[in-house]
N, C-alpha and C positions, 0 to 999 in steps of 0.2 A: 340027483344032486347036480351031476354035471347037465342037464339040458336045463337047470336053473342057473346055473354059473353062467351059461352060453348067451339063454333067453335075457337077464341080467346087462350083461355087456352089449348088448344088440340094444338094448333100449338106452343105454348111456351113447351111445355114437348117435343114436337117430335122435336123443335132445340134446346131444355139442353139437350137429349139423345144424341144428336150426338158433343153439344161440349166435351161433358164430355167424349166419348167415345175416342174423339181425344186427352182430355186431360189424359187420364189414358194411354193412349200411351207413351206421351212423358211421363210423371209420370215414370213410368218402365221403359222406355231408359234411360233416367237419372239417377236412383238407382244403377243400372247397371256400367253405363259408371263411376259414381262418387263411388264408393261404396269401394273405398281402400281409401279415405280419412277419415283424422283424423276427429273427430264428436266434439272435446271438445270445440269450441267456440258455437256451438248451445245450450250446457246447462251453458255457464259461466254465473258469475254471473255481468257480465261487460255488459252497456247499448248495442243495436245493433240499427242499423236505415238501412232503405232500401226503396226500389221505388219497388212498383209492378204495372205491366199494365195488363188489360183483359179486357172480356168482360162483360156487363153489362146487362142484359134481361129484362124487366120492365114483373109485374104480374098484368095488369090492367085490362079495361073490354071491351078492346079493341085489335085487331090482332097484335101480335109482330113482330120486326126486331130486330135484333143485337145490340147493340148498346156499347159502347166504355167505357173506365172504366182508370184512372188513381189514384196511391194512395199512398200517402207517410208517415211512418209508423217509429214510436221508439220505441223497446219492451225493458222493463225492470225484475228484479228479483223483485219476490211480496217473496214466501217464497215457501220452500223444491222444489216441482215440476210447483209450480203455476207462472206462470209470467203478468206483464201487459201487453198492448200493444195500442198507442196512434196514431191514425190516421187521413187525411185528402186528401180526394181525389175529381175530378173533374169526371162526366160522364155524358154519354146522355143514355135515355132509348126512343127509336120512337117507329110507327108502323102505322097503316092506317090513314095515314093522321092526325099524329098529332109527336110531337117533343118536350122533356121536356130534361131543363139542371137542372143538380142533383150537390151541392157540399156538399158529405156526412162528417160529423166531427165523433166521436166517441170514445170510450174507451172500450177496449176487455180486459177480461178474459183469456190465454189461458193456456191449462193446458197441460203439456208433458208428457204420462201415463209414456211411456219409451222410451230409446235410443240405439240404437245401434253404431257401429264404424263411423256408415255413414250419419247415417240419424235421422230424430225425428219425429215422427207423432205428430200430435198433432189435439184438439175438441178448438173451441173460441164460446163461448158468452160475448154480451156484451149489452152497449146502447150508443145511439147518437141522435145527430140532424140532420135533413139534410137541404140547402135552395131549394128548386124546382122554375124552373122559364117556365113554357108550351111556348116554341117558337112559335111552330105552333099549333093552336086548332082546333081539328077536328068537320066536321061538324057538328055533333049532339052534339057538347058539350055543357052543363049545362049553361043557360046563366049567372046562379049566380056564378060560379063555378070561384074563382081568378084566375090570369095569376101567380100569384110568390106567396112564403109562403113560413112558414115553418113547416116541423112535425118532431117528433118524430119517434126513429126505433129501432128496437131490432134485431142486426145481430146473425148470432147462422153460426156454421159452420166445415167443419175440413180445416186440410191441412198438409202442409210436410215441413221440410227445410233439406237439402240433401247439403252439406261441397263441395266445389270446391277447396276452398282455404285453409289457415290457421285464416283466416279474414273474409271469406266472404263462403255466402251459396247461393244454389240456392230457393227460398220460392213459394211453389205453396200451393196456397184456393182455395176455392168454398164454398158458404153459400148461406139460403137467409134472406132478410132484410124485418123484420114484420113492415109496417109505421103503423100512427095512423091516415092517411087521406084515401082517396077513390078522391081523386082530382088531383091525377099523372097529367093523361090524359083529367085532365077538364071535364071530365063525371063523374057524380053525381049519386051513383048507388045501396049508401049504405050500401058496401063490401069496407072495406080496403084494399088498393093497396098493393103493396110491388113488389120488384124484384132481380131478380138471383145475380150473381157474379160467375168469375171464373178467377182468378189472376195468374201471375206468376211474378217475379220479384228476384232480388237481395239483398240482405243484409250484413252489411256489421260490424263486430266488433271494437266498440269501445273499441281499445288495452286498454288506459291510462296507469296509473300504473302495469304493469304485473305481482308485487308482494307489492301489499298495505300493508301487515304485515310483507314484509319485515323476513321471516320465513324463505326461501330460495327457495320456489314453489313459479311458475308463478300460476297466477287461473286458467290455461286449463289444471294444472296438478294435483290441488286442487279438482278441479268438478270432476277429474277424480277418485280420493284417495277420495272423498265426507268428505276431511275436509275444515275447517273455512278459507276463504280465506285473513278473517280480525280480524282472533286468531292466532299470530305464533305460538301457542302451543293448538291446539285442544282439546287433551285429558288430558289435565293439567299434565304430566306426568314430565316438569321440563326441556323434549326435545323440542328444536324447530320443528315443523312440517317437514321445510328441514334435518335436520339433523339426526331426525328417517327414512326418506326415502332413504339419500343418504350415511350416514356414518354408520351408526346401523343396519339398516334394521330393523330396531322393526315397528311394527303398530302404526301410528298416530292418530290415531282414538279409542287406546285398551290403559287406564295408565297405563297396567301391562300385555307386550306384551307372558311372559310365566305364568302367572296364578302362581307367586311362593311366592306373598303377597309380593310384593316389588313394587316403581313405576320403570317405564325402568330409569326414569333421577337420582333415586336414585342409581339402580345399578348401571350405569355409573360413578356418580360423587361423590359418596359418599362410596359404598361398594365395588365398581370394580369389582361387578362381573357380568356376562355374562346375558344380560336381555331375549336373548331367547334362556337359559336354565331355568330349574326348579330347578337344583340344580347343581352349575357350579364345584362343588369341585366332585361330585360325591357318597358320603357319605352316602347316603340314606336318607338326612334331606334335606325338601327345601330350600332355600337362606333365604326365608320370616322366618319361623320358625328358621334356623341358627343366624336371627339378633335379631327378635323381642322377639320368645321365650326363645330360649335354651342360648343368647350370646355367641355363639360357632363362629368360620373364618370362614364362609360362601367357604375363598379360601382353608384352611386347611381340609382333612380328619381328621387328628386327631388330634385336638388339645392340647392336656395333654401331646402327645408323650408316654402314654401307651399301643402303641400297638396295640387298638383298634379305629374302626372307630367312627364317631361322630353317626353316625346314628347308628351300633352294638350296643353302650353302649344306648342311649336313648330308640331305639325300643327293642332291644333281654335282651339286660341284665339290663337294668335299674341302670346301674350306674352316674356318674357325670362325663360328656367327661370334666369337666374344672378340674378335680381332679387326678392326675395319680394312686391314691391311696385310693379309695373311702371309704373304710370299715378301714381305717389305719392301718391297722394288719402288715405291712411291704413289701407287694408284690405289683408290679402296678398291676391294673387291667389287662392287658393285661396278665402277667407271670397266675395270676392266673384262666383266661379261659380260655389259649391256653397252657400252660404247665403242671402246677399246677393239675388243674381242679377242682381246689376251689370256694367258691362262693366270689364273690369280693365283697357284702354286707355285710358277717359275718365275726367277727374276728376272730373266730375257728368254723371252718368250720365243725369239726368230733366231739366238745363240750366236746376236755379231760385235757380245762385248758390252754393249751395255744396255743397263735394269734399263725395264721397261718406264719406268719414272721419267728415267732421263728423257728418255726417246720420245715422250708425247707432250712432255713438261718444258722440256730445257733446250733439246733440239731439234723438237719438231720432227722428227725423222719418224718411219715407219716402223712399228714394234713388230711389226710381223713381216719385217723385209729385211735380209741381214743387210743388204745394198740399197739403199731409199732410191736414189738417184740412178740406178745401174749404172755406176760408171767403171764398175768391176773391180772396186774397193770398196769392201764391208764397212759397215757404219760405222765401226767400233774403232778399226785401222784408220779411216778421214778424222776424225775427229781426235788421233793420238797425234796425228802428222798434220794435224792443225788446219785441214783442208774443210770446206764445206760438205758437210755429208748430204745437201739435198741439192748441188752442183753438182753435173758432169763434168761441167768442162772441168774443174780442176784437178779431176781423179787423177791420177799419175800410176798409168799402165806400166805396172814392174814387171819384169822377168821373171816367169815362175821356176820355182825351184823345181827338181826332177823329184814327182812321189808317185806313191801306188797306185794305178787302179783298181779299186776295190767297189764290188758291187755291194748293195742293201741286204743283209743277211745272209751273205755268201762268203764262207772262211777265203782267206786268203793268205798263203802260206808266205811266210818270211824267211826264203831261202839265203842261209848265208850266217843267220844269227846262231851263234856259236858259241858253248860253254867251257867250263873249264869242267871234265869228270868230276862227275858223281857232285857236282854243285850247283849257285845259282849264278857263278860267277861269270860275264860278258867278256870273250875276248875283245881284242881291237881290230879283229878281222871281220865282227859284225858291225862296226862304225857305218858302213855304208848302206846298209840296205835301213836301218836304225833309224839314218838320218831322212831317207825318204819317207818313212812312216811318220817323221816328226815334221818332215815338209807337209806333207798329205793333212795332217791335224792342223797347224800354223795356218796354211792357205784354206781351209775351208774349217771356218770355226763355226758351223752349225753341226760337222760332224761330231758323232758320239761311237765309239766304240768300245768291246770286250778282248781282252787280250786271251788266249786258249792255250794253256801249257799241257803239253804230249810227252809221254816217255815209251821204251820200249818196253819189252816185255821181263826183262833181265832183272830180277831184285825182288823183295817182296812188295806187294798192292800197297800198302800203308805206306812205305820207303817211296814208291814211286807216285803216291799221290802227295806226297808232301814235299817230293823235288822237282814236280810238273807245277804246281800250286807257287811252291819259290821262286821258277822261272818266268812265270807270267807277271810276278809282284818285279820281278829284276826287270822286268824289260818297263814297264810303267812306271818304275822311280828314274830309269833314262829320258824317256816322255818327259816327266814332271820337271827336271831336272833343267832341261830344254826351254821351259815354260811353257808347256800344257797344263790345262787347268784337271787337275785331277779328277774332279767332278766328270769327266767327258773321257773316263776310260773305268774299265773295268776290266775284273779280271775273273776266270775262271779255270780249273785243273779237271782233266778227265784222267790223267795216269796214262795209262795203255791200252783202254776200254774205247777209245777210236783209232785200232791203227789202219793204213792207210796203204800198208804195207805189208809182208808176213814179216814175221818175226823168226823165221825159221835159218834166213841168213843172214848174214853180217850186214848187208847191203839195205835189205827190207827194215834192220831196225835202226839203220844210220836215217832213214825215211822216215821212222815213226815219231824218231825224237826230233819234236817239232815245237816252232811256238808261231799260231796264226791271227790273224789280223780281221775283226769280223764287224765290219759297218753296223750298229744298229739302229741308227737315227740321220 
């Protein structure tokens, strides 16, 4: 019995080698011959139904013949690349003297890794039932062994579907089918039977609706673009999915076809401007930032009409493209970076008194000269004293007042200014070095400085950063007070965290507690 079991299975491999071999034949003529056809009804997402016929091989414990296979099949969409596939077919599996009729039902898995123009491969597992009925029982069959039943099967397999038409495909498989009997053949043997498969047939597409969302894509142009067949608008973008492909051309599948923070259906119908550009005006600002951030015409370069562009004034110069006059001093922005060459944030640009307006408008004078004329009165002083500020000769050489020397970024210490303990209060014994500091600011009004309040080390850090901090604020309301323009002093407190001195003696923290003078412009 077992070298009939053996001899048995040795003959079913040497006829699946040669039908397979015949069928990889035609497999490849057909690729071939079909292979300019369009592919997109093999992945729609629309039902397909089809007839496939083959052969059938039974794997029992008995010598095989060929035997006949018919099978009629509806595959549907499960999800992304997975589909169902619902079948029922009629076949006979014979062989030495014996004859079984098979009607297999079942439900497959099949899975389409990938597609081409032409074709689809695809792997199927599934499970079914089948009814078996043994016509003829061969001799040595099992006397217990039923004539008809049923089992259970687990089909596994690949196969191809290869586009003839716009509707229809050509479908070739081959699998085999694991049952849960050992009773195909009526011989009892306690090995489960199972048997081959190798189909070909036709399929054919259920059109129905060719555009269910009604977007303005059929599904064979959907599957193809891999948007929602039953979303007219994919990407939520506000576009119908026809309408990005055939009027726009933006991506249906991308809400924000140029990456510029906008969706495409907002550019289109709201901001009009161009959804695949990143910035349609050209200005160096994207559309997204022209709407969301800056409120600037996404369609205008320059919207203030100064001159400059939206993108210049936001990136290079930092002005306000909605403003034509940022700094108000009298000049657009644009006169004073491209003519000018003033700065379009400051209202006097050279700091001799007056806005820059005045000075290219009214008096003619150099906005970037505190003294137009050099005649060693600032433009701002000629023009209070009634003098020509682009006349030397009338300048009128005054006597300078006695003030500090003080270098660009280098403290300089204001020996002499003197508080009253533990306050921020000014004796009258700092009047004099005071009033140098306010000669030094008066006579050169381009200067800018920080005032620096120091204490020692005596008190606690909080105490003494809020009575070095008061100090500095005491000596700048003297300044102001003077008439310096506040704008052109600043102040800052370190506490005790620079001393200059030790604090270890009386002497060293009479040194710490300081207030200094530091140019920084």
């Amino acid at each position: 019995m077992v070298a009939t079991v053996n001899t048995s299975r040795a003959n079913v491999c040497e006829r699946l080698a040669k039908v397979c071999g015949v069928s990889l034949f035609l497999v490849v003529s057909t690729l071939v011959l079909f292979s300019t056809h369009s592919f997109a009804q093999l992945k729609a997402k629309l039902p397909v139904a089809g007839v496939r016929l083959g052969s059938m091989i039974g794997n029992t414990s008995l010598p095989q013949d060929a035997g006949y296979l018919g099978r009629a099949f509806v595959r549907h969409s499960l999800f992304g690349d997975f589909y169902g596939e619902m079948a029922i077919g009629y076949g006979v599996i014979s062989g030495e003297s014996y004859r079984t009729q098979l009607i297999p039902l079942d439900y497959r898995m099949v899975f389409v890794p990938q597609a081409t123009s032409s074709r689809a491969p695809y792997l199927f597992a599934g499970f079914g039932a089948t009814n078996y009925n043994v016509q003829k029982r061969p001799v040595q069959a099992t006397p217990t062994a039923p004539n008809t039943g049923w089992t259970g099967y687990v089909p596994v397999g690949l196969g191809a579907s290869i586009v003839l038409t716009k509707v229809t495909a050509l479908e070739l498989n081959g699998g085999y089918n694991f049952t849960f009997t050992d009773g195909l053949d009526a011989l009892k043997t306690g090995i489960s039977d199972g048997f081959w498969t190798i189909e070909a047939g036709i399929s054919i597409v259920f059109a129905g609706d060719e555009d269910p969302d009604r977007d303005g894509l059929e599904a064979e142009e959907e599957n193809l673009l891999r948007t929602d067949p039953l979303n007219p608008d994919t990407d939520g973008d506000g576009l119908r999915d026809g309408e990005e492909v055939r009027k726009y051309h933006t991506d249906p599948t991308k809400p924000d076809t140029d990456a510029d923070g906008l969706l495409d259906g907002d550019e289109e119908r709201r901001d009009h401007t161009d959804p695949l550009k990143f910035d349609t005006d050209g200005d160096g600002l994207s559309d997204g930032d022209e709407v969301l951030k800056y409120h600037t015409d996404p369609l205008r370069r320059d919207d203030d009409d100064d001159g400059l562009s939206d993108g210049d004034e936001v990136l290079n110069y930092h002005s306000d493209p909605l403003r034509v006059d940022t700094d108000g001093d009298g000049l657009n922005d644009g006169s004073e970076v491209l003519t000018c060459h003033t700065d379009p944030l400051r209202v006097d640009t050279d700091g001799d008194g007056l806005n820059d307006g005045d000075e290219v408008l009214k008096y003619r004078t150099d906005p970037l000269r505190s003294d137009t004329d050099g005649g060693n009165v600032t433009d701002g002083i000629e023009v209070l004293s009634g003098t020509n500020p682009v006349d030397p000769s009338d300048d009128i050489t005054r006597a300078k007042k006695e003030e500090l020397t003080i270098e660009l970024n280098k403290p300089f210490v204001l020996e002499g200014v003197v508080f009253r303990s533990g306050s921020a209060t000014i004796t009258s014994q700092s009047e004099g070095i005071l009033e140098m500091a306010f000669n030094t600011l008066e006579q050169n009004p381009g200067i800018e400085v920080e005032i620096y309040g120091h204490t020692d080390n005596i008190g606690s850090p909080s105490v003494n950063l809020r009575l070095s901090k008061d100090r500095a604020e005491a000596v700048k309301a003297y300044l102001v007070r003077k008439g310096v323009t506040a704008s052109r002093i600043g102040c800052r407190a370190f506490a005790s965290v620079r001393p200059r001195a030790s604090n270890a003696t009386s002497a060293g923290r009479q040194l710490n507690r300081r207030i200094e003078f530091v140019r920084v412009k």
